[in-house]
C-alpha positions in Angstrom: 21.0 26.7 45.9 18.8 23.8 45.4 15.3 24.3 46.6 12.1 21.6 47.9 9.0 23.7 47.8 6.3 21.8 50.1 3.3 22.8 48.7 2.4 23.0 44.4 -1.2 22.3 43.2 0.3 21.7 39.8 -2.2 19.2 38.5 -5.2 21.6 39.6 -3.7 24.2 37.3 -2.7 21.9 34.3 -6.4 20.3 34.3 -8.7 22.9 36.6 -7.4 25.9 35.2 -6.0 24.4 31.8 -2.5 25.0 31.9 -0.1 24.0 30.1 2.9 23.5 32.5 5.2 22.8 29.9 5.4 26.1 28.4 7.1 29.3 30.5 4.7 31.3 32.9 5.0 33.9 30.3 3.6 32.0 27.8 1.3 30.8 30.0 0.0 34.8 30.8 0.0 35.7 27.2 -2.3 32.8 26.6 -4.7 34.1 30.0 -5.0 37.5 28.4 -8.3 37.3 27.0 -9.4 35.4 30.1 -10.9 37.6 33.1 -11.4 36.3 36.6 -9.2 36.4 39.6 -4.8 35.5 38.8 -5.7 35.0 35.0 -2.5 36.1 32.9 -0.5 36.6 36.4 0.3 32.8 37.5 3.8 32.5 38.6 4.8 28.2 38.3 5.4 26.2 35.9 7.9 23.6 34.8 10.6 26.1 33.1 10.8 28.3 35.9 10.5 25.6 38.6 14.3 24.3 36.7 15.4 27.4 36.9 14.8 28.4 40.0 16.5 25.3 41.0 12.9 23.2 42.8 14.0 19.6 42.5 11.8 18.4 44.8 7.9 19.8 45.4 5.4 18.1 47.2 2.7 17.8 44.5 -1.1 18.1 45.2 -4.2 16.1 44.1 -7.4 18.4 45.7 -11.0 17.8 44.5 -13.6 18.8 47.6 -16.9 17.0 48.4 -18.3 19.3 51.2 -21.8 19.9 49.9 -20.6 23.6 49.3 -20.2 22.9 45.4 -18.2 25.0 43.5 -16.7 25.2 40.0 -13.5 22.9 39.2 -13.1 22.2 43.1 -15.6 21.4 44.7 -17.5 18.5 43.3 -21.3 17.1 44.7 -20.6 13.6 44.8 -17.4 11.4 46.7 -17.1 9.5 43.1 -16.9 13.2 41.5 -13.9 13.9 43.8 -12.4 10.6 43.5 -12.2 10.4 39.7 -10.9 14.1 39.2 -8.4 13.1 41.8 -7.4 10.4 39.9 -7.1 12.1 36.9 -4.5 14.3 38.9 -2.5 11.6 39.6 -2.7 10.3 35.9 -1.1 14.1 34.7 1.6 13.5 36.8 2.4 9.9 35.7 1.9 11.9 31.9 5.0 13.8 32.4 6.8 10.9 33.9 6.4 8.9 31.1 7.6 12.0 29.3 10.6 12.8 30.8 9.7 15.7 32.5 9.3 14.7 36.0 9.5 11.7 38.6 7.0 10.7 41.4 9.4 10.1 44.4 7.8 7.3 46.1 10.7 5.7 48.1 14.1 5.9 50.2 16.4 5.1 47.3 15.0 7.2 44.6 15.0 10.1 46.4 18.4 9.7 47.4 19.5 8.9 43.5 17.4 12.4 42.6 19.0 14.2 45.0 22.9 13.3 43.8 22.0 13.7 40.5 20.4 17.3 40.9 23.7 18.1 43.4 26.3 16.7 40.8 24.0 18.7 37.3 23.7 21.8 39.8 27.4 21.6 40.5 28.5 21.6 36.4 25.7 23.5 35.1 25.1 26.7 36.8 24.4 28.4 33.5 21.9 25.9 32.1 18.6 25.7 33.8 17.1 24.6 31.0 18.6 21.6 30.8 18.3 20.0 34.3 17.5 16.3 35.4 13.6 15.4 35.6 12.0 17.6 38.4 10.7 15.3 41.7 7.3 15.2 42.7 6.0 13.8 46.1 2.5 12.9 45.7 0.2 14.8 48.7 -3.4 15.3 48.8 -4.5 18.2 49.9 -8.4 17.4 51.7 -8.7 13.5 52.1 -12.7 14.2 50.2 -11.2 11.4 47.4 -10.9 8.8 49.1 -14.1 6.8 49.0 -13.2 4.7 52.5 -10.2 4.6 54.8 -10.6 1.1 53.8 -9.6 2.2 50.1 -6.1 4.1 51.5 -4.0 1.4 50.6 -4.9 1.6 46.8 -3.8 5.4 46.7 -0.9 4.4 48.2 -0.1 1.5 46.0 -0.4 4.4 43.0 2.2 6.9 44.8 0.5 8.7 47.3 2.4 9.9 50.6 1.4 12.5 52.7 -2.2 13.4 53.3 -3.8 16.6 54.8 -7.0 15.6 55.9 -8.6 18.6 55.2 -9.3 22.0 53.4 -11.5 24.8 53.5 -14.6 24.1 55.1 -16.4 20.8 56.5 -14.7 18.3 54.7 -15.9 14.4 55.2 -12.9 13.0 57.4 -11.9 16.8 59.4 -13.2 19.7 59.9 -10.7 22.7 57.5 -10.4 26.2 57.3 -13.4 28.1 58.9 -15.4 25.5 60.8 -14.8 24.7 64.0 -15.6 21.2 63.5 -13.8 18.3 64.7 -12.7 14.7 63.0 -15.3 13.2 61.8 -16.9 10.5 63.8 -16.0 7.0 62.9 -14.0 7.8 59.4 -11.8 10.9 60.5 -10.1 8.3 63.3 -10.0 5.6 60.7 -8.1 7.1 57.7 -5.9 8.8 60.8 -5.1 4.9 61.5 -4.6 3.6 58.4 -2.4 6.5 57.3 0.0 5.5 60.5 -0.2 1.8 59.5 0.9 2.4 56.0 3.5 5.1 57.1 2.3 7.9 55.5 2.9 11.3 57.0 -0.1 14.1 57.8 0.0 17.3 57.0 -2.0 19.4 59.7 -1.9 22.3 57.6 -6.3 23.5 57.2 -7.1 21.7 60.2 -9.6 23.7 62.1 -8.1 23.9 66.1 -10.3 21.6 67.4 -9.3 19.2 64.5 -6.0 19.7 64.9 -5.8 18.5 68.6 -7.8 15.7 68.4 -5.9 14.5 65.3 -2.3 15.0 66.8 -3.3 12.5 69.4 -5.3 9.8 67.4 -2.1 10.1 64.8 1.6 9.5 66.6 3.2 9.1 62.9 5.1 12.0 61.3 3.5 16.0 61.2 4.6 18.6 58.9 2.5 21.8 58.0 3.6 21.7 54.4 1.9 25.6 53.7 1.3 27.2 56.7 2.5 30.8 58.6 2.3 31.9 62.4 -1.1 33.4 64.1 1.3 35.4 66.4 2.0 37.3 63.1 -1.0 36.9 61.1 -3.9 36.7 63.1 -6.2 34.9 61.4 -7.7 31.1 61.9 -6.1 29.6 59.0 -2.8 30.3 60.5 -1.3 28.0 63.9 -0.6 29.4 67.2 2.5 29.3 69.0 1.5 26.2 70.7 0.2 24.0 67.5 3.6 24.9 65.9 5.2 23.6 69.1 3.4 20.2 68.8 4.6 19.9 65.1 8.1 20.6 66.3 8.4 18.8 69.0 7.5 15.6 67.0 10.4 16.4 64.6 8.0 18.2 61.9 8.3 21.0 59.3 6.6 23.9 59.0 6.6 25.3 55.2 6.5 29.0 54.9 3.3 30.1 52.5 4.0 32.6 50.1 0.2 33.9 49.7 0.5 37.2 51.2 -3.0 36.9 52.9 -1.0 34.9 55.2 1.7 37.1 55.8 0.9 40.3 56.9 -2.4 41.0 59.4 -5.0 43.2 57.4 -3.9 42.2 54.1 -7.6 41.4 52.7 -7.0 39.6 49.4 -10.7 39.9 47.9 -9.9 44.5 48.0 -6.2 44.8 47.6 -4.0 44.2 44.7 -0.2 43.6 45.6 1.2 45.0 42.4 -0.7 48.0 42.9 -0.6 48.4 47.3 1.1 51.5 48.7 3.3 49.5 50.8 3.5 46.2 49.4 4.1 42.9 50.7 7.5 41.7 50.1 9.6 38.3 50.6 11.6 39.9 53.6 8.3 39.7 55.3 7.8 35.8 55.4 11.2 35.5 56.4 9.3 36.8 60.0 7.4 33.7 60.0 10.5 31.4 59.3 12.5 33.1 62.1 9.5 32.8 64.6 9.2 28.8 63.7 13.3 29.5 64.2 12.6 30.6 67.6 9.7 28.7 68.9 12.7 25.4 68.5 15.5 27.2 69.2 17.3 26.0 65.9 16.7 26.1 62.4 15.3 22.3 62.4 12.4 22.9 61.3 11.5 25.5 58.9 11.1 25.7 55.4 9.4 26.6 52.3 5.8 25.7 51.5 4.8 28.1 48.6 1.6 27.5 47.6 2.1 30.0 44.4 -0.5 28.6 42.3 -2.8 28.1 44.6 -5.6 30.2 43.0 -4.0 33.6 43.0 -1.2 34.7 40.9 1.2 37.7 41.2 -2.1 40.0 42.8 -1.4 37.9 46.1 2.1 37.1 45.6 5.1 39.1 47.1 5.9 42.5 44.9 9.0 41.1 44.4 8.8 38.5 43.3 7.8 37.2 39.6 8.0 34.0 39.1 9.2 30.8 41.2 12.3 30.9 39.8 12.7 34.4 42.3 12.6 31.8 45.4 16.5 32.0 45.2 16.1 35.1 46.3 15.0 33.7 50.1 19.2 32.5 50.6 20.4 36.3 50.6 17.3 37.2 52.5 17.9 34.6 55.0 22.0 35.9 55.3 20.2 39.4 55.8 18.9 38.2 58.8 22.1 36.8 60.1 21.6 32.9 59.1 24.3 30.7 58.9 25.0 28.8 55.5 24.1 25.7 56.8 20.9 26.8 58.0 20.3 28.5 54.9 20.8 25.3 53.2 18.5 23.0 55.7 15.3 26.0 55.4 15.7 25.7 51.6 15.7 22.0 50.9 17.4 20.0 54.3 15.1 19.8 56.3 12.1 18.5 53.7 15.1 15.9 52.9 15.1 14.4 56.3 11.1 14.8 56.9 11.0 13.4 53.5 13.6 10.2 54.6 11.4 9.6 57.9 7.8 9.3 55.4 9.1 7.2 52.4 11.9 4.9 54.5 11.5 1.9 52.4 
């Protein structure tokens, strides 16, 4: 089954961590083995895999910080730091354009061309992964740090950009993210809310502190998703939205992508002691199936839930689910979803339909 995965910081790896996406995950870990430091030699994405496992479309991330908490390779001390390593994201995704390998998705009618050309190659060559059409990439930025001025918006999206989550971890310059409770920021968090709606880009509230969130859902009445993001009910921790933020998102005809980073899965997992290849009672996929069915719930249909991986998002198989290897294993989420008693058509809409028509409402033109 064809798969959109909301969430890849696939540029961060290539140029951050110095991947080579091009060559298989394995290669990729036999190259890491000399390396030490935390999911060296255990990433689980790149480009191989992602054909095989049948991603057409991710949502791909530029993220470069400026929150005065510097730190190596994402975290930067100036705005013009940020900006130009952004940048050079972008530029490795137009790289394996112009190669062949991928394209950036930035409108109605290419998306729609991608998607019958991945339907009718999916529907002769089950047996070929390795010889699929060019994967699509929807550019998102992940913490709005790079961009100078909301004034400057328009550039980035003159150059592909679409979706924008205004923040990340910590106090970042337009929102307050992960572990602050911090607010928009005066003056510039309204603004580049405001521009984004004028150019008809969509937000992703997903790192949003609470009090962030709230305030931005009314200054922004354009399209919400939560492109990486589990359930607080579940796992009770800040980074994850209550019951009633992932109402808000639903009732303005959002999607919530499931995260795959078991810190967000199960309460108590502590990612910094425990090692999910090693656990007693590992983490497994069946368990973020609990967070799709409680989205399921919350709008009574299947509307609004899909998958938002975030696999290489720092951590590799340590903080990944037990069984699962690589992202080619994301096939695996159709049987578990049958297991559960969901219908093929809502099988189908959690693993790529219902990013298709968020994705139709965000890039119209």
């Amino acid at each position: 089954m064809l798969i959109i995965d909301s969430h890849l910081d696939l540029s961060w790896n290539a140029l951050q961590w110095d991947r080579d996406l091009l060559k298989s995950v394995y290669s990729i870990r036999q190259t890491e083995l000399p390396l030490t430091g935390k999911a060296r030699g255990m990433g689980t994405v790149a480009l191989p895999e992602m054909r095989q496992g049948r991603v057409f479309v991710s949502f791909a991330t530029l993220l470069a910080r400026c929150t005065g908490r510097q730190a190596a390779g994402i975290d930067y001390s100036s705005v013009a730091q940020a900006h130009a390593v952004a940048k050079g994201q972008l530029a490795y995704y137009r790289a394996l354009e112009k190669a062949g390998q991928v394209r950036v998705i930035e409108n109605a009618s290419q998306l729609v061309a991608h998607q019958h050309e991945w339907q009718a190659w999916d529907a002769a060559h089950a047996d070929e992964p390795q010889h699929t059409p060019p994967l699509g990439f929807v550019i998102s930025m992940e913490g709005a740090d790079p961009i100078s001025t909301p004034d400057e918006l328009a550039e980035w999206y003159a150059l592909g950009l679409r979706l924008i989550g205004p923040a990340h971890y910590g106090p970042n310059r337009y929102a307050g993210g992960t572990g602050t409770e911090l607010p928009l920021t005066d003056n510039i968090g309204p603004q580049l809310l405001r521009e984004m709606r004028r150019l008809g880009m969509g937000m992703d509230c997903t790192h949003l502190s609470d009090e962030a969130f709230w305030q931005a859902v009314r200054v922004f009445d354009g399209p919400l998703l939560a492109s990486h993001q589990n359930c607080r009910a579940i796992a009770p921790v800040q980074r994850q939205f209550t019951d009633a933020q992932l109402k808000v998102i639903i009732e303005r005809g959002g999607v919530i992508g499931a995260s795959f980073d078991i810190s967000m899965v199960r309460a108590g997992w502590q990612y910094m002691s425990q090692n999910n290849l090693t656990d007693g009672k590992p983490v497994m996929m069946r368990e973020i199936v609990d967070h799709i069915d409680r989205v399921c719930q919350l709008a009574g249909n299947a509307d609004h839930s899909a998958l938002g991986t975030d696999l290489d998002g720092g951590f590799g198989r340590e903080q990944s689910p037990r069984d699962l290897d690589t992202i080619a294993d994301l096939q695996k989420m159709a049987g578990l979803l049958r297991e559960r008693g969901y219908a093929e058509a809502d099988i189908a809409k959690i693993m790529h339909g219902n990013w298709l028509r968020f994705l139709h409402t965000v890039i119209s033109q």
